[in-house]
C-alpha positions in Angstrom: 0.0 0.0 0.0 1.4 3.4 -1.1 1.9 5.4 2.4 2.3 9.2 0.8 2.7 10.8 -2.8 5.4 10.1 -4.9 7.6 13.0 -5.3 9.4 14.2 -8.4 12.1 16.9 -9.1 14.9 18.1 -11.5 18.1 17.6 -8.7 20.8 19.3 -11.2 20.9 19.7 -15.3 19.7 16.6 -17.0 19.4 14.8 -13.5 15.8 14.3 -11.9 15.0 11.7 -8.4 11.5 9.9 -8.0 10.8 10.0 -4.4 9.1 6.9 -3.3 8.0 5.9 0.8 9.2 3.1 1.8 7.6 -0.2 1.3 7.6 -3.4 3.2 8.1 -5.5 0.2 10.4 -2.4 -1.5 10.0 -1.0 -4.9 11.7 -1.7 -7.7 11.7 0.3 -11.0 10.3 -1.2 -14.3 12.4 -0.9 -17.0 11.9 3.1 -18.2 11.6 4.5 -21.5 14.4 5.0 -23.9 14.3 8.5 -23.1 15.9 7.7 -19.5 18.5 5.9 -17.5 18.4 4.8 -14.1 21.6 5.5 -11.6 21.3 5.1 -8.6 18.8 4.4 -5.8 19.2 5.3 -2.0 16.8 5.0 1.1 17.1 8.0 2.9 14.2 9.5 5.6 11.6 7.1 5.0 11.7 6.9 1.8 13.1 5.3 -1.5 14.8 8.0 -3.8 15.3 6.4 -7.4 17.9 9.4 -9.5 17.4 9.1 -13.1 19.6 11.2 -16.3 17.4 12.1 -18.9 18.8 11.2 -22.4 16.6 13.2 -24.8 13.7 15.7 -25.1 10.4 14.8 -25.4 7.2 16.2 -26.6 5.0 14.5 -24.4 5.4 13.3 -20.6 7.4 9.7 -20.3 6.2 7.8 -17.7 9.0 6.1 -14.7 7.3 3.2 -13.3 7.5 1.3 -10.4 6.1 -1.7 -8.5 6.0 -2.8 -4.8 4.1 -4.4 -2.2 1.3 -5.3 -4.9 0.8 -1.8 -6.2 2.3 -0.3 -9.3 2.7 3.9 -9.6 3.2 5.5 -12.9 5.1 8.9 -12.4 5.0 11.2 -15.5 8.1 13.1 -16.4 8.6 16.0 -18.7 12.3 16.1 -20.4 12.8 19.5 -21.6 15.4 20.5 -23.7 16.2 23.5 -21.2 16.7 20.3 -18.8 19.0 19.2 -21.0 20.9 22.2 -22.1 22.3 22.5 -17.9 23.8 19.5 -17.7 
């Protein structure tokens, strides 16, 4: 059971972190779109923080998935290219 939001944000450039509260049974990312690359994952306050790099713009919202503790959550991203462009 999800305990709280999902929490999403652009940490530097072409870098963004889903923010995830901890599950019993964990998450665990689905394989994202093309447009993405997972690196790194770290529990830190009570919840799961999954850092991504976006590879490309993109003219409509990609979609991070994850599953966990019988739920799957569907986080929509926007790439922009001004994302992009700070990295």
């Amino acid at each position: 059971m999800l305990a709280g939001p999902a929490q999403l944000w652009v940490v530097a450039g072409c870098l963004f972190e889903v923010s995830l509260p901890e599950a019993a049974g964990g998450w665990r990312c689905l394989p994202p779109a093309p447009a993405v690359t997972l690196v790194g994952v770290e529990p830190r306050d009570g919840r799961l923080h999954f850092r991504f790099r976006a590879e490309s713009p993109s003219a409509s919202p990609v979609e991070v998935r994850f599953e966990g503790d019988g739920t799957t959550v569907g986080v929509p991203v926007r790439i922009s290219p001004e994302q992009l462009a700070e990295s």
